[in-house]
BAFILUM-818915 format. One record per residue: residue in one letter; residue number from 0; x, y, z of N, C-alpha, C, O in turn. Coordinates in nm, 4 decimals, always signed. Atoms other than C-alpha are relative to their C-alpha. Layout:
# residues N
<atom><residuo>A</residuo><num>NUM</num><n_X>X</n_X><n_Y>Y</n_Y><n_Z>Z</n_Z><ca_X>X</ca_X><ca_Y>Y</ca_Y><ca_Z>Z</ca_Z><c_X>X</c_X><c_Y>Y</c_Y><c_Z>Z</c_Z><o_X>X</o_X><o_Y>Y</o_Y><o_Z>Z</o_Z></atom>
...
# end
This chain:
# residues 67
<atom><residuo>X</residuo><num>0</num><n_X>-0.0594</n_X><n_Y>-0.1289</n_Y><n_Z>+0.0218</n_Z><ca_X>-2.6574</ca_X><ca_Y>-1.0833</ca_Y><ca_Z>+1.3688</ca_Z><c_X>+0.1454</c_X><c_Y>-0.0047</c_Y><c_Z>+0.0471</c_Z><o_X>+0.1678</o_X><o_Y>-0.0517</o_Y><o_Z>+0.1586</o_Z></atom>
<atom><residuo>X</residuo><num>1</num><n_X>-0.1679</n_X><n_Y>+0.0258</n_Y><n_Z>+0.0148</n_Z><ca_X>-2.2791</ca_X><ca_Y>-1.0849</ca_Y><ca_Z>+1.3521</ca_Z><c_X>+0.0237</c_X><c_Y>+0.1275</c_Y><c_Z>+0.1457</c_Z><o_X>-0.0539</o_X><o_Y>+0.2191</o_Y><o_Z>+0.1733</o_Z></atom>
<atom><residuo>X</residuo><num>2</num><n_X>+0.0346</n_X><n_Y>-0.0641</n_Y><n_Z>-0.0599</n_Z><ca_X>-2.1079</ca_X><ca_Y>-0.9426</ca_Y><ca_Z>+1.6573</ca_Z><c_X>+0.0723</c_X><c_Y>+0.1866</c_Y><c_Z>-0.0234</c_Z><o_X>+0.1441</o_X><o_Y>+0.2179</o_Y><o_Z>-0.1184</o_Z></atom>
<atom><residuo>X</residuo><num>3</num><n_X>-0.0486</n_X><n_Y>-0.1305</n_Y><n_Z>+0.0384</n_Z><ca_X>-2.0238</ca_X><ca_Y>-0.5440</ca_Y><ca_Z>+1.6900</ca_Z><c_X>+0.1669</c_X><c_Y>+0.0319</c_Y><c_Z>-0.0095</c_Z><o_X>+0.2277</o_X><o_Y>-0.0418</o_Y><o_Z>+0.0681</o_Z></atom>
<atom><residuo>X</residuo><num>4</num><n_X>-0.1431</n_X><n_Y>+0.0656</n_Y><n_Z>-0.0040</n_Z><ca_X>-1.6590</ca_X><ca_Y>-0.5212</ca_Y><ca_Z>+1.6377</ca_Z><c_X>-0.0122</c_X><c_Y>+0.2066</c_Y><c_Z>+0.0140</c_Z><o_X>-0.0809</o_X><o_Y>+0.2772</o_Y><o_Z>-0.0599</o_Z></atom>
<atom><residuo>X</residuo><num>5</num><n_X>-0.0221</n_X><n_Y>-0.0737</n_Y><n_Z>-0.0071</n_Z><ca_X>-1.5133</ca_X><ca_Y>-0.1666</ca_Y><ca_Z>+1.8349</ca_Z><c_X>+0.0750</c_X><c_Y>+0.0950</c_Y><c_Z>-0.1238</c_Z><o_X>+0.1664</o_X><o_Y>+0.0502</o_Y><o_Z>-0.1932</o_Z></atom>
<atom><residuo>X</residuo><num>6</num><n_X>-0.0567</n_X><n_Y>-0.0544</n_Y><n_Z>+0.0802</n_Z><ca_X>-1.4295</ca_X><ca_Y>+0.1019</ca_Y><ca_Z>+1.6188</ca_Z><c_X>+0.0566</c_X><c_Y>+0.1093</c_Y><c_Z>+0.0532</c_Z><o_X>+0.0059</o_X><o_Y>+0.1969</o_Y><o_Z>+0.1232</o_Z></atom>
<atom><residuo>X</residuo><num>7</num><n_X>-0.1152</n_X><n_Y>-0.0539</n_Y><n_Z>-0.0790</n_Z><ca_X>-1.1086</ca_X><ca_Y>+0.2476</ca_Y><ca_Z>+1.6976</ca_Z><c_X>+0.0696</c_X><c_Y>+0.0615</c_Y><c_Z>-0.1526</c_Z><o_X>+0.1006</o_X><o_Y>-0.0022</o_Y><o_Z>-0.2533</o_Z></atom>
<atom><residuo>X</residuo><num>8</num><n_X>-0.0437</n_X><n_Y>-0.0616</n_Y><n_Z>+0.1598</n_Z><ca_X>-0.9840</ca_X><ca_Y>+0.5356</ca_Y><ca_Z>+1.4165</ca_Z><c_X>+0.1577</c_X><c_Y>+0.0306</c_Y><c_Z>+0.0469</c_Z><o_X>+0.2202</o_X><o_Y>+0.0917</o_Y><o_Z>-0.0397</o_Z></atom>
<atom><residuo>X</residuo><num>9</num><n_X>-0.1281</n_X><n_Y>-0.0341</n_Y><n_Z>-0.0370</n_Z><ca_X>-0.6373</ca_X><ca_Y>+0.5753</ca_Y><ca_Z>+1.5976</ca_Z><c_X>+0.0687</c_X><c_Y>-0.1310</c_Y><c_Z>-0.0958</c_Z><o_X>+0.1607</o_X><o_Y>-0.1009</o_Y><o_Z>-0.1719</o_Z></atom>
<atom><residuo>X</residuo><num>10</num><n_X>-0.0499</n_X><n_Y>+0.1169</n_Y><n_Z>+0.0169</n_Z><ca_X>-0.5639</ca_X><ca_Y>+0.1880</ca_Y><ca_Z>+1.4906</ca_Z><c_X>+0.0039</c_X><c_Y>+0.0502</c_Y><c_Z>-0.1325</c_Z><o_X>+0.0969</o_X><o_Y>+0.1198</o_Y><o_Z>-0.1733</o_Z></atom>
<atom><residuo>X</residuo><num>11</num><n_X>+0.0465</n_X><n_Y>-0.0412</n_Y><n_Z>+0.1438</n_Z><ca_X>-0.7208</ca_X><ca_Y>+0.2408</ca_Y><ca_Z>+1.1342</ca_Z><c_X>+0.0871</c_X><c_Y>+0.1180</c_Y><c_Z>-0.0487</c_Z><o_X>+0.1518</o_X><o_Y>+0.0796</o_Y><o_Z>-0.1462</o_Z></atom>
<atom><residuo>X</residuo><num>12</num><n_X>-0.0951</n_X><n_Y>-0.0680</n_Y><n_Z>+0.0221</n_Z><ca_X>-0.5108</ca_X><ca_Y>+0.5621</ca_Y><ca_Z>+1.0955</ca_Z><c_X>+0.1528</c_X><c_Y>-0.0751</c_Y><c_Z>-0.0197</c_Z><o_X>+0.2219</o_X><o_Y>-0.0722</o_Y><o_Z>-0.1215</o_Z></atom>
<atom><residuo>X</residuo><num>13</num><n_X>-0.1443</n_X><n_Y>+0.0504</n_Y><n_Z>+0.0023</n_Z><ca_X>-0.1829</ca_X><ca_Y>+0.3683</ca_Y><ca_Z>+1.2032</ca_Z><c_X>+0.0252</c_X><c_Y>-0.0969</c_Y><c_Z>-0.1198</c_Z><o_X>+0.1181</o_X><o_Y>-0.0938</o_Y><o_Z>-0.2004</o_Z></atom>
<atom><residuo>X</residuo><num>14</num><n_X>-0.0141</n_X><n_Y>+0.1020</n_Y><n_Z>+0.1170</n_Z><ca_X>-0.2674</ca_X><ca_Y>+0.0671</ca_Y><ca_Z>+0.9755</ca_Z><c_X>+0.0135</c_X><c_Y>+0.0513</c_Y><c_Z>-0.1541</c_Z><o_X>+0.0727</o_X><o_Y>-0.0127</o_Y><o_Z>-0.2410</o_Z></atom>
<atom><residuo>X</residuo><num>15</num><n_X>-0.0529</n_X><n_Y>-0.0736</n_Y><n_Z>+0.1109</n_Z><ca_X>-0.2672</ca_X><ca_Y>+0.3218</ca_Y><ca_Z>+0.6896</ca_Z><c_X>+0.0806</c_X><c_Y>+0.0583</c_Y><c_Z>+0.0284</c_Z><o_X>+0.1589</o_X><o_Y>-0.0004</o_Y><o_Z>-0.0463</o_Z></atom>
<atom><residuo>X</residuo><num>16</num><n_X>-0.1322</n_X><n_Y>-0.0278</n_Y><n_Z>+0.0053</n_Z><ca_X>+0.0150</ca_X><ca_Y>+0.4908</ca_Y><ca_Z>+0.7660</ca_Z><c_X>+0.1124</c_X><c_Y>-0.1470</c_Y><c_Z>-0.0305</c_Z><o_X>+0.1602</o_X><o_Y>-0.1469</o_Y><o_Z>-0.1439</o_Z></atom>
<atom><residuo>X</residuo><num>17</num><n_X>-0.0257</n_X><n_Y>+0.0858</n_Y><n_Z>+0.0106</n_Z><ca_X>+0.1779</ca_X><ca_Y>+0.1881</ca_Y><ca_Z>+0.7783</ca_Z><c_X>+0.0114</c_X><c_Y>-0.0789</c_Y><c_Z>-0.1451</c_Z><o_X>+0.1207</o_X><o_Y>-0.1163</o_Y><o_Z>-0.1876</o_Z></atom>
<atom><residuo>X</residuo><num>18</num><n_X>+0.0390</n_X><n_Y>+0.0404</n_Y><n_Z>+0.1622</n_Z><ca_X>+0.0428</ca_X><ca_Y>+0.0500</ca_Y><ca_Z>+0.4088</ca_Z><c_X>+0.0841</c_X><c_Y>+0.1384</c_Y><c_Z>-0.0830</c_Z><o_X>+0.1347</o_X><o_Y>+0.1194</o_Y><o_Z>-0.1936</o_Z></atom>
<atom><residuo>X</residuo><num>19</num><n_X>-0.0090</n_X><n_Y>-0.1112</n_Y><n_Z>+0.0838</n_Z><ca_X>+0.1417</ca_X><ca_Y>+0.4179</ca_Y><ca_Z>+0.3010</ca_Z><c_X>+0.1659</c_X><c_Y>-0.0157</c_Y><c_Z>+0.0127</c_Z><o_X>+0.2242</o_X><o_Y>+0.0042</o_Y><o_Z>-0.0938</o_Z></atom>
<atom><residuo>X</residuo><num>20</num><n_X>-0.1460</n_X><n_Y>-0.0248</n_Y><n_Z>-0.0357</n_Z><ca_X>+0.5415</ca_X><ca_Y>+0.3931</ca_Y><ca_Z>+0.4682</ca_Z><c_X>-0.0033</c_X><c_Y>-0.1201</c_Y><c_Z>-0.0858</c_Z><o_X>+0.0645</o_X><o_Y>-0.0760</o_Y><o_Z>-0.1786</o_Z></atom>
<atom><residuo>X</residuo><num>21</num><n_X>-0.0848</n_X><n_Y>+0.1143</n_Y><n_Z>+0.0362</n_Z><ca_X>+0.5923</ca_X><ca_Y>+0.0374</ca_Y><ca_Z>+0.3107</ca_Z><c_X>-0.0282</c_X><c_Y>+0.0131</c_Y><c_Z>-0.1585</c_Z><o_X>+0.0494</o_X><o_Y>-0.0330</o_Y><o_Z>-0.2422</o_Z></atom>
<atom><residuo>X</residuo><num>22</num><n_X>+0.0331</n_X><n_Y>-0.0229</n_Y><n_Z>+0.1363</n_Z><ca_X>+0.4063</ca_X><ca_Y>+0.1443</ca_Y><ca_Z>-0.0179</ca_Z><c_X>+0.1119</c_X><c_Y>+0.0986</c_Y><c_Z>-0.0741</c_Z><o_X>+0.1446</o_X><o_Y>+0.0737</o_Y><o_Z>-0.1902</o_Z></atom>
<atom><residuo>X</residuo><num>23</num><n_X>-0.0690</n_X><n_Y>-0.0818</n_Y><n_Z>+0.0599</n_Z><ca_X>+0.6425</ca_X><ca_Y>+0.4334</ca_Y><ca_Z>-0.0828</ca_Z><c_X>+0.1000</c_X><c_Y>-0.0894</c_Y><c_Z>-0.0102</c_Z><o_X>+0.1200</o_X><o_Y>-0.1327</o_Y><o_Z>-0.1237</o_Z></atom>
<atom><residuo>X</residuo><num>24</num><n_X>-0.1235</n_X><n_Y>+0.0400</n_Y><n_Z>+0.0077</n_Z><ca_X>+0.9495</ca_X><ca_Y>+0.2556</ca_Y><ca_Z>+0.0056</ca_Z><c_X>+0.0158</c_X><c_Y>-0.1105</c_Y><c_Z>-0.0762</c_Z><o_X>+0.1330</o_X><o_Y>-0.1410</o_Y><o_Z>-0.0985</o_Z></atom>
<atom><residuo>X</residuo><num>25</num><n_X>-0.0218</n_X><n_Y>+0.0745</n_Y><n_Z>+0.1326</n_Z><ca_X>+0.8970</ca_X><ca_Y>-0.0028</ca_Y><ca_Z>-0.2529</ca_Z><c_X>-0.0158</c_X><c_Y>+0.0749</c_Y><c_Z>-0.1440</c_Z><o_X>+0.0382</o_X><o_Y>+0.0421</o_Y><o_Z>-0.2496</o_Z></atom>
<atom><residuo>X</residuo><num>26</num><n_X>-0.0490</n_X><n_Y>+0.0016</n_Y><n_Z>+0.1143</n_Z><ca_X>+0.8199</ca_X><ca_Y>+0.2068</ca_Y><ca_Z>-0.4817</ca_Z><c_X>+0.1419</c_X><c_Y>+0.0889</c_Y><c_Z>-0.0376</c_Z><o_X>+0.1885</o_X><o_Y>+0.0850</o_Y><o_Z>-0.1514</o_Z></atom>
<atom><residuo>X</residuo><num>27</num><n_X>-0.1185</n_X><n_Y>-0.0420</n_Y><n_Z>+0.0203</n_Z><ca_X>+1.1550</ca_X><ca_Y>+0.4336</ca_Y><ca_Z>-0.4092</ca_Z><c_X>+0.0853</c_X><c_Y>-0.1278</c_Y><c_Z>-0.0677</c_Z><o_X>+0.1171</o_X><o_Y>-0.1227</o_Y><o_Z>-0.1865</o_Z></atom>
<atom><residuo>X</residuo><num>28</num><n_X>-0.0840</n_X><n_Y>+0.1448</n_Y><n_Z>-0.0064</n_Z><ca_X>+1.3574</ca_X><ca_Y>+0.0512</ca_Y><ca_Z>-0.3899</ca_Z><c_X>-0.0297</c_X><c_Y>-0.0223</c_Y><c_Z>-0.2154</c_Z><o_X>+0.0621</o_X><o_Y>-0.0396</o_Y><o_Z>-0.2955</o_Z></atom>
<atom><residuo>X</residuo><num>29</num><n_X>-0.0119</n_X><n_Y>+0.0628</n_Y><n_Z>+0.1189</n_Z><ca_X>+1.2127</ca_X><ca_Y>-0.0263</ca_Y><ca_Z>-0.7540</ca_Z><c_X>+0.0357</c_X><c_Y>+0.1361</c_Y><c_Z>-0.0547</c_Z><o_X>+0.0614</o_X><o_Y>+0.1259</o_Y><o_Z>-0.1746</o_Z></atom>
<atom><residuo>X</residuo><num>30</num><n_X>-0.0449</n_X><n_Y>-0.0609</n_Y><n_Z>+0.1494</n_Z><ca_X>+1.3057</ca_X><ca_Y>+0.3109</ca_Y><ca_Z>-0.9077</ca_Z><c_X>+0.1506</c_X><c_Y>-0.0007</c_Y><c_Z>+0.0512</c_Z><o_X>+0.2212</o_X><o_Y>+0.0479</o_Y><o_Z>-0.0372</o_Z></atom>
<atom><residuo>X</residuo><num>31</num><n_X>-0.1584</n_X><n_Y>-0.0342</n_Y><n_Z>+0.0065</n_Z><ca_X>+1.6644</ca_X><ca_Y>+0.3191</ca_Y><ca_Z>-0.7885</ca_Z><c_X>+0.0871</c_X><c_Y>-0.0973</c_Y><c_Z>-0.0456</c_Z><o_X>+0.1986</o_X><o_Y>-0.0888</o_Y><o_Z>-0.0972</o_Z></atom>
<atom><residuo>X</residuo><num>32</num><n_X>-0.0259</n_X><n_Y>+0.0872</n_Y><n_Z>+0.1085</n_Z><ca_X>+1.6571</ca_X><ca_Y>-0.0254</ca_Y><ca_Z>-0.8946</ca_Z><c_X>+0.0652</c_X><c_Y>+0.0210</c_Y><c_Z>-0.1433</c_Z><o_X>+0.1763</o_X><o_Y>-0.0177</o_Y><o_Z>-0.1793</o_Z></atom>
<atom><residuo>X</residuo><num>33</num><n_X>+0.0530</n_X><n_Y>-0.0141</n_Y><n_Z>+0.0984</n_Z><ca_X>+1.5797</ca_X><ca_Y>+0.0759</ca_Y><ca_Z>-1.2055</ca_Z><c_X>+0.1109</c_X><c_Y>+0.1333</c_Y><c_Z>-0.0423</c_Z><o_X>+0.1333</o_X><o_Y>+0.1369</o_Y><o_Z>-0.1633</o_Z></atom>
<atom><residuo>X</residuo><num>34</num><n_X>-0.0739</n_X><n_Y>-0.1105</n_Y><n_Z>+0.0264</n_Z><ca_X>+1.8080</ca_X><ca_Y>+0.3858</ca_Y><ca_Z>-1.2238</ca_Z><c_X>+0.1580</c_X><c_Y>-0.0848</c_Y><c_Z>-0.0210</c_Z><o_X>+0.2502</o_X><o_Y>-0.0557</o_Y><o_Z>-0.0972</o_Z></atom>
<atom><residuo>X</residuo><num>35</num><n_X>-0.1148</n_X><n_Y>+0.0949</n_Y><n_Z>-0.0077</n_Z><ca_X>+2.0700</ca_X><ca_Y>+0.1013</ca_Y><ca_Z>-1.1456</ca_Z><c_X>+0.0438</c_X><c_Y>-0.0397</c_Y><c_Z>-0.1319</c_Z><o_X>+0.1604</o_X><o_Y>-0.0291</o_Y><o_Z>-0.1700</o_Z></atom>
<atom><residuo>X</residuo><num>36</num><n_X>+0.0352</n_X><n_Y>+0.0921</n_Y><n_Z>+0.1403</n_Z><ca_X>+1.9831</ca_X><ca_Y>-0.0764</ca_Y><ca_Z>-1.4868</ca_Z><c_X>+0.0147</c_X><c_Y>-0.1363</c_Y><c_Z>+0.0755</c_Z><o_X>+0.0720</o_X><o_Y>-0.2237</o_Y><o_Z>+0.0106</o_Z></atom>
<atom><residuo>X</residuo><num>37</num><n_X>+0.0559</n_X><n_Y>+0.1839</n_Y><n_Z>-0.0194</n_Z><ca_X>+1.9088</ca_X><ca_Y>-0.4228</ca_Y><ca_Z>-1.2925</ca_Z><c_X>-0.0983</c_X><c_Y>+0.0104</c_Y><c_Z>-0.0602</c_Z><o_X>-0.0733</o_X><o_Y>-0.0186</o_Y><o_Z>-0.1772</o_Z></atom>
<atom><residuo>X</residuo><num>38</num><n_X>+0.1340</n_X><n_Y>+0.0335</n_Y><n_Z>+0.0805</n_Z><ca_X>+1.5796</ca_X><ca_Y>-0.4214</ca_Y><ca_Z>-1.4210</ca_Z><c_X>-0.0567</c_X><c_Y>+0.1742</c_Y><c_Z>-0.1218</c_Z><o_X>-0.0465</o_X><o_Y>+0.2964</o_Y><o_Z>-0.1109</o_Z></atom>
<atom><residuo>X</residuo><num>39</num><n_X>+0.0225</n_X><n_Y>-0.0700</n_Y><n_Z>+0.0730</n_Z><ca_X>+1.4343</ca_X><ca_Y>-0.2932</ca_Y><ca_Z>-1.7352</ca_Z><c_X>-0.1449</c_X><c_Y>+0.1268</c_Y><c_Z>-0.0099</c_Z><o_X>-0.2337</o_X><o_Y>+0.1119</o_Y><o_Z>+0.0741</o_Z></atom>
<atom><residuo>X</residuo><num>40</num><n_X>+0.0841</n_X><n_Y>-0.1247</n_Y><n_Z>-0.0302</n_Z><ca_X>+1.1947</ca_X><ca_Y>+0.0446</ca_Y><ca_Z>-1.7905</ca_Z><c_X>-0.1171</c_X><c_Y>-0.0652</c_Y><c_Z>+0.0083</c_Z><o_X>-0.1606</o_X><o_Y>-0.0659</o_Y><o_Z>+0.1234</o_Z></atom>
<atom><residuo>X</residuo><num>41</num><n_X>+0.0982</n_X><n_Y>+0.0645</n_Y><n_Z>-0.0025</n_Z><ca_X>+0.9068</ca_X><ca_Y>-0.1446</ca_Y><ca_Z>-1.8647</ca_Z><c_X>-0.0522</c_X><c_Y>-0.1124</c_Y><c_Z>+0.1835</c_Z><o_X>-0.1565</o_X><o_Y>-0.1149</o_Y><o_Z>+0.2488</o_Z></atom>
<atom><residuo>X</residuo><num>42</num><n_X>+0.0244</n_X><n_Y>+0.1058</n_Y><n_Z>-0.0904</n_Z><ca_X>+0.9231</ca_X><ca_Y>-0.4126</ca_Y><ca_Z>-1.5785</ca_Z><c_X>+0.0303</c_X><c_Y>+0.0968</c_Y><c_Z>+0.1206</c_Z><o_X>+0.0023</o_X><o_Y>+0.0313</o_Y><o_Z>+0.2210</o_Z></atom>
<atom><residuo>X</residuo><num>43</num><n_X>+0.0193</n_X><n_Y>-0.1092</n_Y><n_Z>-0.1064</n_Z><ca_X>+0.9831</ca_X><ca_Y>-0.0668</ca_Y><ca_Z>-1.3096</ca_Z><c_X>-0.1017</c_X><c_Y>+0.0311</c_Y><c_Z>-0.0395</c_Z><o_X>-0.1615</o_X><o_Y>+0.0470</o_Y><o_Z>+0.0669</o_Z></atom>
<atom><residuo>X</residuo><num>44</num><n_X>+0.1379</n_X><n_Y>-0.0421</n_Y><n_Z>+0.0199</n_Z><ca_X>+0.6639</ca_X><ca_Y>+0.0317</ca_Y><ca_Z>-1.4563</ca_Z><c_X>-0.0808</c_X><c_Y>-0.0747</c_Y><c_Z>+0.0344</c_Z><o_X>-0.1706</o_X><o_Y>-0.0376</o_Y><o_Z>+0.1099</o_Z></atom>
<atom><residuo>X</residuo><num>45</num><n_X>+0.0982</n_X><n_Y>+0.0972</n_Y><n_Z>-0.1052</n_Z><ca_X>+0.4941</ca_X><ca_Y>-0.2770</ca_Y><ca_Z>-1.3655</ca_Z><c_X>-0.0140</c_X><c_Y>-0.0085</c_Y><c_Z>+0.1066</c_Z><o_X>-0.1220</o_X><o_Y>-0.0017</o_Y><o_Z>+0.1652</o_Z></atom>
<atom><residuo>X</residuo><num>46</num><n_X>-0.0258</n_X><n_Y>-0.0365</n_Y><n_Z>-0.1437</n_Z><ca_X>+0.6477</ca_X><ca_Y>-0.2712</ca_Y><ca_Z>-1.0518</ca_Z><c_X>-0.0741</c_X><c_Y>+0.0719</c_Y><c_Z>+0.0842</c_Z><o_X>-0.1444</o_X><o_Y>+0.0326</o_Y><o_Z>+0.1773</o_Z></atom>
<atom><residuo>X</residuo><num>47</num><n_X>+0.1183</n_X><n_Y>-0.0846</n_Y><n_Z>-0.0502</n_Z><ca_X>+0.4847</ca_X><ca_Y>+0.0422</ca_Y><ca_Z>-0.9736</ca_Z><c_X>-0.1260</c_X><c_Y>+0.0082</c_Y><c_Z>+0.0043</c_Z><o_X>-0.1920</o_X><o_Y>+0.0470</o_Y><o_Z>+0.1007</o_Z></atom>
<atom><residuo>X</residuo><num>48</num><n_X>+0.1435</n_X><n_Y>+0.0410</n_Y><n_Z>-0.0048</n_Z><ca_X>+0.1702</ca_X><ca_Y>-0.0311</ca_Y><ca_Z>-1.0811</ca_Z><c_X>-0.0397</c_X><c_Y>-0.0966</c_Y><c_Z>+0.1150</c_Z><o_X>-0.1175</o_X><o_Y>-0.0628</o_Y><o_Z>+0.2041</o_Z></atom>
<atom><residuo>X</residuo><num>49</num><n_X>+0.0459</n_X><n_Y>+0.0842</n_Y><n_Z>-0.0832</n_Z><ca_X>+0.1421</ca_X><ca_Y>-0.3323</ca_Y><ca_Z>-0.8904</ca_Z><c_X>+0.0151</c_X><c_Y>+0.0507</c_Y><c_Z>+0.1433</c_Z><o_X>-0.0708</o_X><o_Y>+0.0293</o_Y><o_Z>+0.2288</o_Z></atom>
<atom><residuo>X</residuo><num>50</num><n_X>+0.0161</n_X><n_Y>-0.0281</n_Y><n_Z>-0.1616</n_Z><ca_X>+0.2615</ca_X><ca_Y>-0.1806</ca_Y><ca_Z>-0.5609</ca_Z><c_X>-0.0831</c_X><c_Y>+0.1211</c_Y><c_Z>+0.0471</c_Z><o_X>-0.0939</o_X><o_Y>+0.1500</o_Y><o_Z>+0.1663</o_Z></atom>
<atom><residuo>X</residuo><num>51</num><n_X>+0.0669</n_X><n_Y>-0.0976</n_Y><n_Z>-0.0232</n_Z><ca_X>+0.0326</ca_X><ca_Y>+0.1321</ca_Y><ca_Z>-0.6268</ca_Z><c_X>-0.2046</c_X><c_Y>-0.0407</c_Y><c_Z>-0.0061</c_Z><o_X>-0.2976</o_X><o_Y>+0.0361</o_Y><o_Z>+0.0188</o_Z></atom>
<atom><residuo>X</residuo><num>52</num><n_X>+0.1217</n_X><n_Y>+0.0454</n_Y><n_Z>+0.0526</n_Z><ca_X>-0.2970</ca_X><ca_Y>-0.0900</ca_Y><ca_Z>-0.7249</ca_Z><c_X>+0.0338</c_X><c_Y>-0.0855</c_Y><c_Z>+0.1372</c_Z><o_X>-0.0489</o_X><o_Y>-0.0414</o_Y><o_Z>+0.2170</o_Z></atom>
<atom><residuo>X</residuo><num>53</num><n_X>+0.0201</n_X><n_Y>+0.0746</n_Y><n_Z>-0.1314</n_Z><ca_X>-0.2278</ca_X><ca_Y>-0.3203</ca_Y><ca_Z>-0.4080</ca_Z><c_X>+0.0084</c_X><c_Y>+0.0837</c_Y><c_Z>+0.1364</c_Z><o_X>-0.0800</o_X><o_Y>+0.0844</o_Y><o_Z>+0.2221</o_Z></atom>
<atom><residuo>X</residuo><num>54</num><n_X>+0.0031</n_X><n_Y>-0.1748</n_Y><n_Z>-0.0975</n_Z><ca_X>-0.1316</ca_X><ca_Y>-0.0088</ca_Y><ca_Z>-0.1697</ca_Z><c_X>-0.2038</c_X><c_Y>+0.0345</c_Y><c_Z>-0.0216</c_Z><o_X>-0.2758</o_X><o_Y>+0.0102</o_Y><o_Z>+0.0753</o_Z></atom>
<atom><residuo>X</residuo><num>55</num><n_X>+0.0898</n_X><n_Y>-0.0808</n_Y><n_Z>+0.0018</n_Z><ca_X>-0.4750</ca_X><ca_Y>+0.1497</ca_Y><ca_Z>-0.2980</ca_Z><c_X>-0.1053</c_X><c_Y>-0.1184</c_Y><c_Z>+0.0892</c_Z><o_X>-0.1732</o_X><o_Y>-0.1060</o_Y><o_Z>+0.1912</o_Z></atom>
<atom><residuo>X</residuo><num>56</num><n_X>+0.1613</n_X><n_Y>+0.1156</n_Y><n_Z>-0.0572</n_Z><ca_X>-0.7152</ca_X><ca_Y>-0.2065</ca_Y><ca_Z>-0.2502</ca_Z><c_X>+0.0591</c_X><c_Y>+0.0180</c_Y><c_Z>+0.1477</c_Z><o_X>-0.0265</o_X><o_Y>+0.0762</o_Y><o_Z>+0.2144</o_Z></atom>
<atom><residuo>X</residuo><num>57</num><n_X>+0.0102</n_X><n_Y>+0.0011</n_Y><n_Z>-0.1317</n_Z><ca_X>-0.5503</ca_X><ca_Y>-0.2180</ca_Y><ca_Z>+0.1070</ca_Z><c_X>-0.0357</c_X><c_Y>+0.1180</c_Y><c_Z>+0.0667</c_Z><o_X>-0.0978</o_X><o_Y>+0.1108</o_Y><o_Z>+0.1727</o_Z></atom>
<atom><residuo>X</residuo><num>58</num><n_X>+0.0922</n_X><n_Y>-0.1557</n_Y><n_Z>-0.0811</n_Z><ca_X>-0.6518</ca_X><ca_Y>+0.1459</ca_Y><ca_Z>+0.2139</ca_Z><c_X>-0.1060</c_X><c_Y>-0.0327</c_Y><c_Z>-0.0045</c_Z><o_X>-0.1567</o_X><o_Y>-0.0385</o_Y><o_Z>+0.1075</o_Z></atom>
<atom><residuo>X</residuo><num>59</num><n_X>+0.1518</n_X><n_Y>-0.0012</n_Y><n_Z>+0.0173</n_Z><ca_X>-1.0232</ca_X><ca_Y>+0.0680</ca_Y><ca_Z>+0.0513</ca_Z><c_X>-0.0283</c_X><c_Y>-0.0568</c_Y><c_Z>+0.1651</c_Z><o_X>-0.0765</o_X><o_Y>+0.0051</o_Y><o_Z>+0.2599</o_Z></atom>
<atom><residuo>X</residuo><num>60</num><n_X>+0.0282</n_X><n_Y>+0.0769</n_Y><n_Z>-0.0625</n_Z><ca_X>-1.0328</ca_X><ca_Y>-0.1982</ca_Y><ca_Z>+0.2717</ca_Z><c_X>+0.0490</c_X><c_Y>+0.0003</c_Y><c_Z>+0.1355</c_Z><o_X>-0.0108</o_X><o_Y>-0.0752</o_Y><o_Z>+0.2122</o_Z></atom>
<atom><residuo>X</residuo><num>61</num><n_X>-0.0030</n_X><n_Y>-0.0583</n_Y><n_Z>-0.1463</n_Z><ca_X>-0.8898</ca_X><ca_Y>-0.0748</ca_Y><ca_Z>+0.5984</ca_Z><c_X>-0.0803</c_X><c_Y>+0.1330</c_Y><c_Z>+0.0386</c_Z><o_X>-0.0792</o_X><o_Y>+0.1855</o_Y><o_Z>+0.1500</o_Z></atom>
<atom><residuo>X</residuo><num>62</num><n_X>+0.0499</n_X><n_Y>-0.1475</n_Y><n_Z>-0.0161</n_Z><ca_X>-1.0846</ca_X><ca_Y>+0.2471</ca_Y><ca_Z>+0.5489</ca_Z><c_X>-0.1391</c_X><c_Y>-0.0102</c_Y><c_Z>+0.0351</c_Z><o_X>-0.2100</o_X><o_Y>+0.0772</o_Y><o_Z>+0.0850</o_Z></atom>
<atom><residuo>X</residuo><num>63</num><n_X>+0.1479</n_X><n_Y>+0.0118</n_Y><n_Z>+0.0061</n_Z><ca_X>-1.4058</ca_X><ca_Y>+0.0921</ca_Y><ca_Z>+0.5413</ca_Z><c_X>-0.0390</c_X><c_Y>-0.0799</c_Y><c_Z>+0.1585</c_Z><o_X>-0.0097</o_X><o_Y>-0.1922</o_Y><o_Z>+0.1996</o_Z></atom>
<atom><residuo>X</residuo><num>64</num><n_X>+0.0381</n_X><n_Y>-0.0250</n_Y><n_Z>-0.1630</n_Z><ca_X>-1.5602</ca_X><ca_Y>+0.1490</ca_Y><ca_Z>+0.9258</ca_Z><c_X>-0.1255</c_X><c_Y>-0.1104</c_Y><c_Z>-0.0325</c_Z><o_X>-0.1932</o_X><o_Y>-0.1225</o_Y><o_Z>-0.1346</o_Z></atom>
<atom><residuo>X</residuo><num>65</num><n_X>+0.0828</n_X><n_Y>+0.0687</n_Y><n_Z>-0.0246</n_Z><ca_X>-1.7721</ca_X><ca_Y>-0.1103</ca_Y><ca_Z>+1.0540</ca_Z><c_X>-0.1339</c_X><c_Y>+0.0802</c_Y><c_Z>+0.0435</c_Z><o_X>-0.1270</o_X><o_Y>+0.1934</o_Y><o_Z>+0.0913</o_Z></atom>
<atom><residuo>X</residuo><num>66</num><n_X>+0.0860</n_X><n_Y>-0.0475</n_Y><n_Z>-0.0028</n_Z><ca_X>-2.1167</ca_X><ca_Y>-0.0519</ca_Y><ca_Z>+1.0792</ca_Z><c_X>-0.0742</c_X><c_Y>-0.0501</c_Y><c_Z>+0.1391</c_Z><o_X>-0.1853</o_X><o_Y>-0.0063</o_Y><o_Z>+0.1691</o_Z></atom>
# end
């Protein structure tokens, strides 16, 4: 039986905050990019996707309390 690992929701809170501050600020960084014209509409749209689909799996997965 694997051992009990403390569960602490202050940490778990911070670690999402954390995912949530660095998640926004990339995706501000790629639209002002993008407002710039360095990169094109399409490839800021990916952008976002990808940092809003990797943002989300890391919440799942810090959110989920040990048993």
């Amino acid at each position: 039986m694997p051992a009990k690992v403390p569960f602490n929701p202050e940490k778990i809170r911070n670690q999402k905050r954390t995912i949530g501050v660095i998640a926004i600020a990339l995706l501000l960084l790629f639209t002002v990019i993008a407002f710039l014209g360095w990169i094109s509409f399409i490839v800021w749209v990916l952008a976002d996707l990808v940092v809003a689909a990797v943002a989300n799996l890391l919440l799942r997965r810090v959110g989920r309390s040990p048993i």
